[in-house]
PDB file as gemmi writes it, atoms N, CA and C in Angstrom:
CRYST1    1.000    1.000    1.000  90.00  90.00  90.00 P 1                      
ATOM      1  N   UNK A   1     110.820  89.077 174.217  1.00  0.00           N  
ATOM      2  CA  UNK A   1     110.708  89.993 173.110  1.00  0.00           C  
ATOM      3  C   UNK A   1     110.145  91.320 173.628  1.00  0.00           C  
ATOM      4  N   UNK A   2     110.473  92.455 172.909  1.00  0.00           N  
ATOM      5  CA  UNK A   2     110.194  93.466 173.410  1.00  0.00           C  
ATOM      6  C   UNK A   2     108.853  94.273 172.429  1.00  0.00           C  
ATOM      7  N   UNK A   3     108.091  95.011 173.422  1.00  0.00           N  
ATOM      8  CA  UNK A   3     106.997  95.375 172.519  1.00  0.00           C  
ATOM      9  C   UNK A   3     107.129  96.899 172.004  1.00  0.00           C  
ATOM     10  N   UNK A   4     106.717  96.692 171.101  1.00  0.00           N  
ATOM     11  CA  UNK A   4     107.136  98.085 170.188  1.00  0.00           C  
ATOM     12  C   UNK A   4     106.279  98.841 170.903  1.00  0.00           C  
ATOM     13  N   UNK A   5     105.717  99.991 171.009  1.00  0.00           N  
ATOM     14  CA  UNK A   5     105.215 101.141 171.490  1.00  0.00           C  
ATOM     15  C   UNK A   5     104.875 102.661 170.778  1.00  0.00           C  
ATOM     16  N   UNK A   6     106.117 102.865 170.429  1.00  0.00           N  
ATOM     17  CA  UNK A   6     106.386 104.270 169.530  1.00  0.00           C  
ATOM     18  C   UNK A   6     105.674 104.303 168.359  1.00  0.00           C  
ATOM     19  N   UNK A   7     103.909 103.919 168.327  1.00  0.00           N  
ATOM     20  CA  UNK A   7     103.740 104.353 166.890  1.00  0.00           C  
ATOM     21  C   UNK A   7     103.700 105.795 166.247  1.00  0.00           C  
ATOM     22  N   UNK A   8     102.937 106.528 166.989  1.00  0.00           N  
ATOM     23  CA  UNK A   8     103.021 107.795 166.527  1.00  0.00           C  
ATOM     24  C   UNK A   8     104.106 108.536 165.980  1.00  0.00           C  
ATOM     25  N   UNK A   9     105.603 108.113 166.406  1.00  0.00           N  
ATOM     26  CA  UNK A   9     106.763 108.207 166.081  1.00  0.00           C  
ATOM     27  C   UNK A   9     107.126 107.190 164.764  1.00  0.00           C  
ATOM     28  N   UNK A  10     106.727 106.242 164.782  1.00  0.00           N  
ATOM     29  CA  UNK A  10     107.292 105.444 163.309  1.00  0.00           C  
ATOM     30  C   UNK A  10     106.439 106.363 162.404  1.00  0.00           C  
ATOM     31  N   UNK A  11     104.234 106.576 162.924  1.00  0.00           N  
ATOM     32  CA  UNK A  11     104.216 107.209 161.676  1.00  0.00           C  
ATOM     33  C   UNK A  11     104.950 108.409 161.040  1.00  0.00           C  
ATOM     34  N   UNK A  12     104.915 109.043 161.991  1.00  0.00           N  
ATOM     35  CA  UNK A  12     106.036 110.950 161.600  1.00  0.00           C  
ATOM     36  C   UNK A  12     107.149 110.276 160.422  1.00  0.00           C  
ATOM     37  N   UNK A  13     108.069 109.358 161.230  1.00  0.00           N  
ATOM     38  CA  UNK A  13     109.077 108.891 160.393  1.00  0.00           C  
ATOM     39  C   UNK A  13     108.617 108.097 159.005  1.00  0.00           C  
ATOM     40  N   UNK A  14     107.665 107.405 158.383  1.00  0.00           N  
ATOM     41  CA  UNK A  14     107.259 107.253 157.133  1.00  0.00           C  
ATOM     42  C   UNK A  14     106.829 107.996 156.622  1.00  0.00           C  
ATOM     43  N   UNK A  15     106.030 109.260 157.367  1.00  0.00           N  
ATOM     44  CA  UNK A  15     105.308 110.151 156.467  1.00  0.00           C  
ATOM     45  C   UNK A  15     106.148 111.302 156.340  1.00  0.00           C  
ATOM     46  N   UNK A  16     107.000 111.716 156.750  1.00  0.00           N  
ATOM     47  CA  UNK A  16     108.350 112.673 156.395  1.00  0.00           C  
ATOM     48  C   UNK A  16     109.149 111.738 155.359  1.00  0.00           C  
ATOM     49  N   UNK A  17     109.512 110.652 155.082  1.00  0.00           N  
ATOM     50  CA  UNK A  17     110.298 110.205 154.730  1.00  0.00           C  
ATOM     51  C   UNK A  17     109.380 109.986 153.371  1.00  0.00           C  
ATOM     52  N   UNK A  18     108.142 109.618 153.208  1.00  0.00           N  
ATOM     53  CA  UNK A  18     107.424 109.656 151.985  1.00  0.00           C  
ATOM     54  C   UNK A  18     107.378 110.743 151.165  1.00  0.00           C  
ATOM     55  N   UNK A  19     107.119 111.848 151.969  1.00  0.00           N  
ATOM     56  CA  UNK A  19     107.501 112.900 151.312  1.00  0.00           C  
ATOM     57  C   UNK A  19     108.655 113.415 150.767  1.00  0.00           C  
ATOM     58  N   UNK A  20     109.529 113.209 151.725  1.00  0.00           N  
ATOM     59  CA  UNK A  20     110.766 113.175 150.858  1.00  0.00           C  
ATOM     60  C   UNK A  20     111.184 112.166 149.174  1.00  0.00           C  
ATOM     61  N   UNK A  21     110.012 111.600 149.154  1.00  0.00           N  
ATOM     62  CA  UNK A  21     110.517 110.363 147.739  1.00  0.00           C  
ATOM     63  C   UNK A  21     109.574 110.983 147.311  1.00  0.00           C  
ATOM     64  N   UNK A  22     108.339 111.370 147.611  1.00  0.00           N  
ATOM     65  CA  UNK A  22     107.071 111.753 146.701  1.00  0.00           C  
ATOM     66  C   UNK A  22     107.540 112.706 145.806  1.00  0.00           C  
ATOM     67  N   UNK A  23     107.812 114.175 146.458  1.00  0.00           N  
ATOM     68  CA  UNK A  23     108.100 115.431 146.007  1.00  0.00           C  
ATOM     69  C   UNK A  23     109.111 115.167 144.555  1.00  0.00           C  
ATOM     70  N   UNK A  24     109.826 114.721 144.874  1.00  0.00           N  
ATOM     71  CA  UNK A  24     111.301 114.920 143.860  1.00  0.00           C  
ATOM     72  C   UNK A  24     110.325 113.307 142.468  1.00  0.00           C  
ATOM     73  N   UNK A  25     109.421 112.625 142.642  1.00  0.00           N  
ATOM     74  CA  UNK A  25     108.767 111.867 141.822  1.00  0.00           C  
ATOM     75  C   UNK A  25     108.274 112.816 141.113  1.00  0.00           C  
ATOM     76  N   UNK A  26     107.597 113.355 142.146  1.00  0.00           N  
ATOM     77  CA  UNK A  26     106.381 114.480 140.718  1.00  0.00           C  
ATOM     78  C   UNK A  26     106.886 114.974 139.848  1.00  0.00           C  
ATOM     79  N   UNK A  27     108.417 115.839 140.349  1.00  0.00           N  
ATOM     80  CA  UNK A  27     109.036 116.941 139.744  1.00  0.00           C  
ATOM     81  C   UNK A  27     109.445 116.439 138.672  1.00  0.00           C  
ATOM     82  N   UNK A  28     110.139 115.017 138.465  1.00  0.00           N  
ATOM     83  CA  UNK A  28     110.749 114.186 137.395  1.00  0.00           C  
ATOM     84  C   UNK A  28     109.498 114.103 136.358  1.00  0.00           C  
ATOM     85  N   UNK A  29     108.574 113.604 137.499  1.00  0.00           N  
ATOM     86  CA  UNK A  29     107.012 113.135 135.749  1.00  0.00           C  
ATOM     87  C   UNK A  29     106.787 114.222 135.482  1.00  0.00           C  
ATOM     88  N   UNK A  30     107.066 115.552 136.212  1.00  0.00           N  
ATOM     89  CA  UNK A  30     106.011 117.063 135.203  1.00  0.00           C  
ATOM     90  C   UNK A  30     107.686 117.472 134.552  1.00  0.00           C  
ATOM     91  N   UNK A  31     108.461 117.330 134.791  1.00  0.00           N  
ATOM     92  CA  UNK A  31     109.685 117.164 133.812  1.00  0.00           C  
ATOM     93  C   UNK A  31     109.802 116.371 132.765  1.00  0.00           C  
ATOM     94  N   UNK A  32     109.565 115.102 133.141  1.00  0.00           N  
ATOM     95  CA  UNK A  32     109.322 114.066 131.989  1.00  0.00           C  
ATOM     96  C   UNK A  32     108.116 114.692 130.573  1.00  0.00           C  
ATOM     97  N   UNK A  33     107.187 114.809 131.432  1.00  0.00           N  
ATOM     98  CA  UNK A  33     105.794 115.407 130.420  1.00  0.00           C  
ATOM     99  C   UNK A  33     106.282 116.679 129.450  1.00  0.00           C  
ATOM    100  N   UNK A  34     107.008 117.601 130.326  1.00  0.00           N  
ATOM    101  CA  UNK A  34     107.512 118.982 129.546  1.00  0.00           C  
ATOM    102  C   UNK A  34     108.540 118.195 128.377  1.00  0.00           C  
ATOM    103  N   UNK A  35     109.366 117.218 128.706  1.00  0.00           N  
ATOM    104  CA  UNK A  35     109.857 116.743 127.657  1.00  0.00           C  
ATOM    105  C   UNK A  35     109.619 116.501 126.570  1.00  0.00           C  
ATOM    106  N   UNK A  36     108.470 115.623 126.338  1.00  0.00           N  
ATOM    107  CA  UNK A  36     107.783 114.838 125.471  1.00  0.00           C  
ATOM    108  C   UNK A  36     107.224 115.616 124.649  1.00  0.00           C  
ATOM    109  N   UNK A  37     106.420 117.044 125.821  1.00  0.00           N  
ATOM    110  CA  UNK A  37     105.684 117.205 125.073  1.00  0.00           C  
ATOM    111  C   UNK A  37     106.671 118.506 123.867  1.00  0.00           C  
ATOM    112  N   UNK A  38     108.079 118.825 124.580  1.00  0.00           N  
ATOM    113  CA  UNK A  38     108.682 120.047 123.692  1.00  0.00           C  
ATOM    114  C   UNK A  38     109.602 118.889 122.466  1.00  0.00           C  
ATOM    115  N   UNK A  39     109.528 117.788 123.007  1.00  0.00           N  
ATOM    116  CA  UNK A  39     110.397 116.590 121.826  1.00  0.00           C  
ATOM    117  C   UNK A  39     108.842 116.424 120.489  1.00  0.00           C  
ATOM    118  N   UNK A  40     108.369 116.959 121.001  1.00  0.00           N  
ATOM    119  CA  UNK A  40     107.078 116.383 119.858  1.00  0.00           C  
ATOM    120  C   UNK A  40     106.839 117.897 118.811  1.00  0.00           C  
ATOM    121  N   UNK A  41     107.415 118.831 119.295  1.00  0.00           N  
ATOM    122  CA  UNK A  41     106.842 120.223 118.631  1.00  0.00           C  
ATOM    123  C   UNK A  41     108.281 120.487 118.329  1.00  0.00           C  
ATOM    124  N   UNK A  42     109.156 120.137 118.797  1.00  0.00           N  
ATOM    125  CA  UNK A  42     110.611 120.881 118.453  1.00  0.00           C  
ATOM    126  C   UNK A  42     111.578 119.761 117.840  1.00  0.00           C  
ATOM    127  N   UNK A  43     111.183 118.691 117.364  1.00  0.00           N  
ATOM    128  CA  UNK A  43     112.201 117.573 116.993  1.00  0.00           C  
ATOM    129  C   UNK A  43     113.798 117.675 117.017  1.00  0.00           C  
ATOM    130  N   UNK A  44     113.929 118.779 115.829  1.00  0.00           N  
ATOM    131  CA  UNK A  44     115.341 119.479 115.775  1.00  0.00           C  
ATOM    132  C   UNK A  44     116.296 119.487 116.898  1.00  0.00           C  
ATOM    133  N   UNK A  45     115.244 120.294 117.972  1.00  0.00           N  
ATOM    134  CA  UNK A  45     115.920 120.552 118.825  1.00  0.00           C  
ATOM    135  C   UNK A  45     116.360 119.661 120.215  1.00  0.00           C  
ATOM    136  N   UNK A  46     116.632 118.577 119.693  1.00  0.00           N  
ATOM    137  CA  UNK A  46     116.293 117.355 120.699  1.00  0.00           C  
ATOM    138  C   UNK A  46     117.592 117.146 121.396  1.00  0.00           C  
ATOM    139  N   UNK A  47     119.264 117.721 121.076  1.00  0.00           N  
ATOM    140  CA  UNK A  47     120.039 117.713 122.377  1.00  0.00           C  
ATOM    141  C   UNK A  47     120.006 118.400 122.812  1.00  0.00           C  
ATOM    142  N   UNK A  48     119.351 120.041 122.500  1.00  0.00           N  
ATOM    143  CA  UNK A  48     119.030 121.236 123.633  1.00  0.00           C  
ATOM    144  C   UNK A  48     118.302 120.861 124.751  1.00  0.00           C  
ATOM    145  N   UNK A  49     117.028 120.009 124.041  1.00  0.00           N  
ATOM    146  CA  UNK A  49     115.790 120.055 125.155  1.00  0.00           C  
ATOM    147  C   UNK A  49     116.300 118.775 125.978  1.00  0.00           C  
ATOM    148  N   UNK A  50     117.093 117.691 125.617  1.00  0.00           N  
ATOM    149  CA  UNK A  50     118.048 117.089 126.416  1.00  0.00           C  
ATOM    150  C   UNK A  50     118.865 117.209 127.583  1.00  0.00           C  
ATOM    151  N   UNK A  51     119.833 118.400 127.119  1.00  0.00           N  
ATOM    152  CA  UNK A  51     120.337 118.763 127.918  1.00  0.00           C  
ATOM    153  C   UNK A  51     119.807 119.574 128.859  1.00  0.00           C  
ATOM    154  N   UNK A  52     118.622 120.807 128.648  1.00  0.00           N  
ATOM    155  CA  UNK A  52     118.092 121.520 129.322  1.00  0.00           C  
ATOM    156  C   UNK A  52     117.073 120.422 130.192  1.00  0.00           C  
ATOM    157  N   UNK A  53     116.745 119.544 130.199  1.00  0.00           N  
ATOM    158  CA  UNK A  53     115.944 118.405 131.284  1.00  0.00           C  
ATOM    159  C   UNK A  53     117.041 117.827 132.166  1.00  0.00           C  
ATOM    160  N   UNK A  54     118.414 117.574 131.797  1.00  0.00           N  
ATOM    161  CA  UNK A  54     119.309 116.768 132.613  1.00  0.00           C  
ATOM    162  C   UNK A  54     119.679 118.014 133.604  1.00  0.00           C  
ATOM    163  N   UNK A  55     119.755 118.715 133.497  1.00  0.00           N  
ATOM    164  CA  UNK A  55     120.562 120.186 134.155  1.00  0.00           C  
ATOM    165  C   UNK A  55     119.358 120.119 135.496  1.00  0.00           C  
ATOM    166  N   UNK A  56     118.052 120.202 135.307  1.00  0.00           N  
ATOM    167  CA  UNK A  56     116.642 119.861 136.029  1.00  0.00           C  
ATOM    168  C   UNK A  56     117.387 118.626 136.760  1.00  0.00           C  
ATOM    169  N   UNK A  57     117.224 117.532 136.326  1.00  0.00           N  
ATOM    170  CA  UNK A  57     117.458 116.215 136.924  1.00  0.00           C  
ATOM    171  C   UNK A  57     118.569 116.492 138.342  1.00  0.00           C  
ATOM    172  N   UNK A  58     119.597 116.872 137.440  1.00  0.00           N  
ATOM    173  CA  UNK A  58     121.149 116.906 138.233  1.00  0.00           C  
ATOM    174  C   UNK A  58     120.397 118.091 139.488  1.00  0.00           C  
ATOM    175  N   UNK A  59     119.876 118.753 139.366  1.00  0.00           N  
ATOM    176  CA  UNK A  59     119.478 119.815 140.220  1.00  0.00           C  
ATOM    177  C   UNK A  59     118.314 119.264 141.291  1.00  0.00           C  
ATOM    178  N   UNK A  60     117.525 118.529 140.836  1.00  0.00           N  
ATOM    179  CA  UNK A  60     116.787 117.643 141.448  1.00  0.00           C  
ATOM    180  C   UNK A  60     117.098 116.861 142.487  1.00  0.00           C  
ATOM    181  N   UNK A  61     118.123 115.777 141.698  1.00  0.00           N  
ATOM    182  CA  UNK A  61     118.372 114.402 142.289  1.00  0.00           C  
ATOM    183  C   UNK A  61     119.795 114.976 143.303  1.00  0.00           C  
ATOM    184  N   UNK A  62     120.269 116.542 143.147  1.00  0.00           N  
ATOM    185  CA  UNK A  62     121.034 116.693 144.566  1.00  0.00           C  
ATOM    186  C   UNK A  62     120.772 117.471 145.759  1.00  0.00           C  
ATOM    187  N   UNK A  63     119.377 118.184 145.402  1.00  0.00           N  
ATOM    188  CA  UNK A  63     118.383 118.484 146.464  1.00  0.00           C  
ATOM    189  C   UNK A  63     117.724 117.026 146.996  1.00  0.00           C  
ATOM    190  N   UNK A  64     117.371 115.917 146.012  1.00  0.00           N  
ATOM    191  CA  UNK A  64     117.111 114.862 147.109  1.00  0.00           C  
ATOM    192  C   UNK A  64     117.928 114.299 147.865  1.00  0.00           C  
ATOM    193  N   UNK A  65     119.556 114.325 147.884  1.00  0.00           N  
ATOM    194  CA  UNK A  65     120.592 113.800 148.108  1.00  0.00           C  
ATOM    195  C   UNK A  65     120.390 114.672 149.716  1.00  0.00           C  
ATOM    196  N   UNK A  66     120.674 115.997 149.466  1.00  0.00           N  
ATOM    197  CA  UNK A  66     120.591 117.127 151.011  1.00  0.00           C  
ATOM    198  C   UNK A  66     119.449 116.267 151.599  1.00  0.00           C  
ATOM    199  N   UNK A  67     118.569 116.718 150.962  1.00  0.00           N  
ATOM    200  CA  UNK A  67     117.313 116.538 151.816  1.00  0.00           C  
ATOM    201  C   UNK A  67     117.236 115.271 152.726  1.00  0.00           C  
ATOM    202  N   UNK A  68     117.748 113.539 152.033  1.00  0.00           N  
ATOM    203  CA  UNK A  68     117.156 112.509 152.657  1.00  0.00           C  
ATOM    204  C   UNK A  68     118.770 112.755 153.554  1.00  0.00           C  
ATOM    205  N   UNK A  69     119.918 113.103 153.424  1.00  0.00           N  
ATOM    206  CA  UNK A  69     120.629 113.343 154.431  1.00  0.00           C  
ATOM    207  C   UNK A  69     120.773 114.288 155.518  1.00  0.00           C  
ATOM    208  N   UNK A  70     120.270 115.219 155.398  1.00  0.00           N  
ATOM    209  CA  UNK A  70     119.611 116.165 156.771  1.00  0.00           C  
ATOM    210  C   UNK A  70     117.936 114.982 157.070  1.00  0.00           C  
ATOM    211  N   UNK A  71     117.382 114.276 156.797  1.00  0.00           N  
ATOM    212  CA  UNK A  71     116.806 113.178 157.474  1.00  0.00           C  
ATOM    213  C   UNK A  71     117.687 112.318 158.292  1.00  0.00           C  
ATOM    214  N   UNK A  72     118.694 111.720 157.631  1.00  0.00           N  
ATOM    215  CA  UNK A  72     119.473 110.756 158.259  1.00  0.00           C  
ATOM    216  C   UNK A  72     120.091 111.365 159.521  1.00  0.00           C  
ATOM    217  N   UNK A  73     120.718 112.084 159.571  1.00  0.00           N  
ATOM    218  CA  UNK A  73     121.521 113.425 160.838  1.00  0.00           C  
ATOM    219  C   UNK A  73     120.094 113.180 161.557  1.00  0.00           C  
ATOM    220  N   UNK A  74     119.144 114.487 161.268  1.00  0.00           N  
ATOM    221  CA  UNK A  74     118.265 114.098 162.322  1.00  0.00           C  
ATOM    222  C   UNK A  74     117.576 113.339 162.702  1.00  0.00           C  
ATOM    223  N   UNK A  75     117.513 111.976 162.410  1.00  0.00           N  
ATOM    224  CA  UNK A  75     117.131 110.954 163.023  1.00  0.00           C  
ATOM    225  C   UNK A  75     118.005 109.986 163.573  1.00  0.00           C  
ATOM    226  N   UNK A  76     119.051 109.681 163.554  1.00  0.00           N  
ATOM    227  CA  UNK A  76     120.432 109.261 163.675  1.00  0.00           C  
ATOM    228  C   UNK A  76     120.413 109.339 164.663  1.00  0.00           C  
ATOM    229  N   UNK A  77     120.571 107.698 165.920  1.00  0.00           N  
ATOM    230  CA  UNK A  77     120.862 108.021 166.769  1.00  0.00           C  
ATOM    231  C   UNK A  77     121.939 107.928 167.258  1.00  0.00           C  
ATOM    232  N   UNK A  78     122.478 109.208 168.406  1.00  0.00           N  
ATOM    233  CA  UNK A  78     123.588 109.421 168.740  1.00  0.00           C  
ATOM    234  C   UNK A  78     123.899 108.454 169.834  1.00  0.00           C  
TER     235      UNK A  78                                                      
END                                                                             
């Protein structure tokens, strides 16, 4: 069996890669919160403020898409 070695290198690689899941979490819960809290004062307006959170999301969730794939490329071995 072979002995692992490279820790300093696995940590880089979890703690880049955490960040990459952390960041785009927050953005969703302080999105989520702006929701709630404009669904609670604006009722009426509840497929505007709908749609204006998904437009966020979609914008979100394809900056995380780039992001964890320029991870994959550069870590990818050739």
């Amino acid at each position: 069996m072979i002995e692992f070695t490279e820790w300093g290198q696995a940590l880089i690689f979890v703690l880049v890669f955490s960040v990459l899941i952390i960041i785009p979490c927050f953005a969703v819960v302080k999105l989520g919160t702006k929701l709630i809290g404009e669904l609670g004062y604006y009722p009426s307006k509840a497929a505007l403020i709908h749609m204006s959170a998904f437009w966020w999301l979609v914008l979100i969730e394809f900056l995380t898409f780039l992001a964890l794939m320029g991870f994959y490329n550069f870590f990818q071995a050739k």
